[in-house]
matplotlib code that plots the C-alpha trace (Angstrom):
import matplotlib.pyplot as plt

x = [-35.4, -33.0, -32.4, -31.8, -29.6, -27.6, -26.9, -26.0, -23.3, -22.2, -21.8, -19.7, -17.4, -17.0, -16.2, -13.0, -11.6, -9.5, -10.9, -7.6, -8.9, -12.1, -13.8, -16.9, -18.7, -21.3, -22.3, -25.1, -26.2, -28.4, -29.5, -32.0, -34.3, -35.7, -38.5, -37.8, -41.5, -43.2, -40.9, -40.8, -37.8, -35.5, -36.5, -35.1, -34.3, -31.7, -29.5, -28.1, -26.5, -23.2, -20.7, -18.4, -15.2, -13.2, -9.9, -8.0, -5.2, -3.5, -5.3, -8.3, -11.4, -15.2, -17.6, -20.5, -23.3, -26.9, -28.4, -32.3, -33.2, -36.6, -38.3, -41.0, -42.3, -45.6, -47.8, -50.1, -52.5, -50.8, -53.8, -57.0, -59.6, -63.1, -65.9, -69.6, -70.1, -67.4, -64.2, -61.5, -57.7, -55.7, -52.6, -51.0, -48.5, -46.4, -43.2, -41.4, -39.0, -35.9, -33.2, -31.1, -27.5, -24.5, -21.8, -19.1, -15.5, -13.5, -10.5, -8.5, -5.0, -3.0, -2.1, 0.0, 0.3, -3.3, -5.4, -6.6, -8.8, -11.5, -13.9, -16.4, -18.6, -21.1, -24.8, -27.5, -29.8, -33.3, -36.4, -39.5, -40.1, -43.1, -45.2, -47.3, -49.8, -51.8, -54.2, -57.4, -59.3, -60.4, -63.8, -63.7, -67.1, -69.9, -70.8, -67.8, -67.8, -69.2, -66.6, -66.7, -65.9, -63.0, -61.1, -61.8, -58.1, -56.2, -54.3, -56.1, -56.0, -57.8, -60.6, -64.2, -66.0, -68.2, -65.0, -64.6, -60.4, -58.8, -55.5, -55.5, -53.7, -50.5, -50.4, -49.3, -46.4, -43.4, -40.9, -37.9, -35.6, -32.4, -30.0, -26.2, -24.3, -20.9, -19.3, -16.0, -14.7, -11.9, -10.5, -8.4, -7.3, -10.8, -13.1, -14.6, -16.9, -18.5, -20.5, -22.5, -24.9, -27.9, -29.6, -32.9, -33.6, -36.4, -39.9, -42.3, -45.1, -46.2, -46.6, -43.2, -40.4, -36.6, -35.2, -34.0, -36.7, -35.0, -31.7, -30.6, -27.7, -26.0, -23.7, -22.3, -20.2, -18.7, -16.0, -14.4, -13.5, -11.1, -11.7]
y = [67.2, 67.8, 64.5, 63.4, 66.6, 65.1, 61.3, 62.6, 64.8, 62.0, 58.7, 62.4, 62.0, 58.3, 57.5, 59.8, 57.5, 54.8, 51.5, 51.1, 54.0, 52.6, 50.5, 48.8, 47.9, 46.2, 48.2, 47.7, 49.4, 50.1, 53.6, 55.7, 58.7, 61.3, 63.8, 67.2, 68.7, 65.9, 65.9, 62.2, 60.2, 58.6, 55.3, 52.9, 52.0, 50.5, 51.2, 49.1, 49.7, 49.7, 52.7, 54.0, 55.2, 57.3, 57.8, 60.9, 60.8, 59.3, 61.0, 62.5, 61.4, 60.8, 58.4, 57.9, 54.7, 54.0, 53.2, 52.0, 53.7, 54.1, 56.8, 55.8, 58.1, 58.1, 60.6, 60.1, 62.1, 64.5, 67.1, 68.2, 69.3, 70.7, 71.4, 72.2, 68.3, 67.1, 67.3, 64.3, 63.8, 62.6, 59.5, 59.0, 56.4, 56.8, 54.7, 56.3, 54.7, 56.0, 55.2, 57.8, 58.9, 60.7, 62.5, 63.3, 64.6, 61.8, 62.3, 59.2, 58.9, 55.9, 54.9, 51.9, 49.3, 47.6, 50.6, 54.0, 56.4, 58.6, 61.4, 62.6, 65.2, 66.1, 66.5, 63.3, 63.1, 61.0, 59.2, 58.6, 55.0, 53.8, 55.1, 53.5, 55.5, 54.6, 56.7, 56.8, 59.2, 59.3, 61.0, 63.4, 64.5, 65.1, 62.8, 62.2, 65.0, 64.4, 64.0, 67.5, 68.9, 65.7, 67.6, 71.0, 72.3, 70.2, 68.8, 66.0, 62.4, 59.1, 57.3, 57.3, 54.5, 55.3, 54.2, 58.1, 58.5, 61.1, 59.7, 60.7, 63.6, 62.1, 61.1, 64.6, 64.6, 65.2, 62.0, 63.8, 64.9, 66.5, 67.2, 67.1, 64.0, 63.2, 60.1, 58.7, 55.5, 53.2, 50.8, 47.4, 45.9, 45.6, 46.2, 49.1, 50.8, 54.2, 56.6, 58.3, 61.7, 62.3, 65.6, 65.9, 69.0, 68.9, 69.6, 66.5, 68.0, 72.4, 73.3, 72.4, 74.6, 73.6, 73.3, 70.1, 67.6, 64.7, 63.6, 60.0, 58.5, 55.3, 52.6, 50.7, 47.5, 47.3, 46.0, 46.9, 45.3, 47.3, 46.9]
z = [-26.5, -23.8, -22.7, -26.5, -26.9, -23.6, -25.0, -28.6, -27.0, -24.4, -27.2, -29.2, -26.2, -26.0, -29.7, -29.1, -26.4, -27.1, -25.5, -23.4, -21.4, -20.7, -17.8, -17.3, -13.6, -12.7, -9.3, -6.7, -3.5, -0.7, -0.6, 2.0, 0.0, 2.0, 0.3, 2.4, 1.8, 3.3, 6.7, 6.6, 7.7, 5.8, 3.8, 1.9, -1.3, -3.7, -6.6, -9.3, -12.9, -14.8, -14.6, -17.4, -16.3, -19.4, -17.6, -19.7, -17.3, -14.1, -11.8, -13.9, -15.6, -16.7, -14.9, -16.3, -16.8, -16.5, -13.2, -12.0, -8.7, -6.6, -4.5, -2.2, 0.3, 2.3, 4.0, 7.1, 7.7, 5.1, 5.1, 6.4, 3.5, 3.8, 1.9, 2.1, 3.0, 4.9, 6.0, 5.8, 6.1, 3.3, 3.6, 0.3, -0.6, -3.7, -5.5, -9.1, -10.7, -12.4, -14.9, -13.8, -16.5, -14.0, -15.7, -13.2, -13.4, -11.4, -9.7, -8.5, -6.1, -6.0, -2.1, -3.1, -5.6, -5.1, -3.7, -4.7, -3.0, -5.8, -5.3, -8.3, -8.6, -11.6, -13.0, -13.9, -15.7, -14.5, -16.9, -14.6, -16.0, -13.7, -11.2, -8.6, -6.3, -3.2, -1.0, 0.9, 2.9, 6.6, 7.5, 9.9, 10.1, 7.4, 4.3, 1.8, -0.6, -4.3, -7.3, -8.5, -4.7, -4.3, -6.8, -6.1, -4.7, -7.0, -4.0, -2.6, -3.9, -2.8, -3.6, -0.9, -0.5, -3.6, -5.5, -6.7, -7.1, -8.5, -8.4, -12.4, -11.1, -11.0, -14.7, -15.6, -13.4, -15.3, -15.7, -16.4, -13.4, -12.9, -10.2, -8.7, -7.7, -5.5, -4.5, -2.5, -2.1, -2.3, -5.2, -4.3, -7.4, -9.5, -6.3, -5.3, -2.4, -2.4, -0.9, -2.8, -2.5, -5.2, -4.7, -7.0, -7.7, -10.4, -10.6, -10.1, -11.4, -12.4, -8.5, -7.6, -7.5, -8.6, -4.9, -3.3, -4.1, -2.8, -1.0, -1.7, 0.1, -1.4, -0.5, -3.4, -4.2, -7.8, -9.7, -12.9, -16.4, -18.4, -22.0]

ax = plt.figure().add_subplot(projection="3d")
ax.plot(x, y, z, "-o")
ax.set_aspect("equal")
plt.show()
């Protein structure tokens, strides 16, 4: 409902903008996602889309678009569980995939005739569209542990040689995330660089808290069409 809610109230805002005001560009980047909780390093990824610039002024405006983004992060020996059976260690490899919405306020200086220099800040919006999940388990000692124990924390994932998996437990995740977003680049005539800084700070699934999720750094190419 909220997502709905959001791109009823931004198509509001674009039907009151002239078309002169508006600009389409095709963008694509490199980006490097790190997942603080896990203490991994940074890995990478990419971004690509179309933003919507609705320029109210000179020096002011709205960018907005839709972009397609990844996270992939992986965890070795991400735990040591126990039971009455066994104990084993846990590695887990996981990808989502997200169409992600930004709405920033967009602020742009002209240095001379062919060049400006922008910064933008703002909120996005994310849709979890697909995701893919690995893991395995590594006997420490014991026999592997029977379905019912597998599962009995609710934290560990994997499937053991009897082909037992409870990987199920990531189809409840929740597919909608939400954070803060700022970029700064450079414009010469229709081209355009930027850096750009995504900080995800919704919940993947109930045992998560709202905190910073996931940092996402992005360097992006695009150029613009004004309508």
């Amino acid at each position: 409902m909220r997502t709905k809610l959001f791109f009823c109230a931004l198509l509001l805002g674009v039907c009151t903008l002239s078309a002169q005001n508006i600009t389409l560009s095709p963008e694509a980047g490199v980006s490097v996602v790190r997942r603080p909780p896990s203490g991994e390093d940074w890995r990478p990824a990419a971004k690509v889309g179309v933003a919507v610039d609705f320029n109210l002024t000179k020096h002011f405006g709205i960018e907005s678009g839709l972009f397609y983004t990844f996270r992939h992060y992986k965890i070795d020996d991400g735990g040591i569980y126990s039971n009455d059976d066994a104990t084993w260690v846990e590695t887990v490899s996981r990808t989502r995939h997200f169409l992600q919405l930004p709405v920033l306020a967009k602020f742009n200086w002209q240095v001379n005739k062919d060049t400006k220099v922008f910064f933008g800040v703002g909120p996005y919006v994310g849709l979890c569209v697909k995701t893919k999940v690995d893991g395995n388990q590594r006997l420490i000692k014991g026999s592997f542990p029977s379905p019912t124990g597998q599962y009995y924390d609710g934290f560990v994932y994997g499937e053991d040689e009897a082909g037992n998996s409870n990987l199920f437990l990531y189809d409840k995740d929740r597919k909608f995330d939400w954070g803060v977003t700022a970029n700064v680049g450079v414009e010469i005539r229709n081209w355009y660089t930027k850096l750009q800084y995504d900080l995800s700070l919704g919940k993947e699934n109930k045992r998560d808290a709202i905190d910073a999720n996931y940092h996402t750094l992005t360097l992006s190419v695009g150029y613009k069409f004004h309508l």
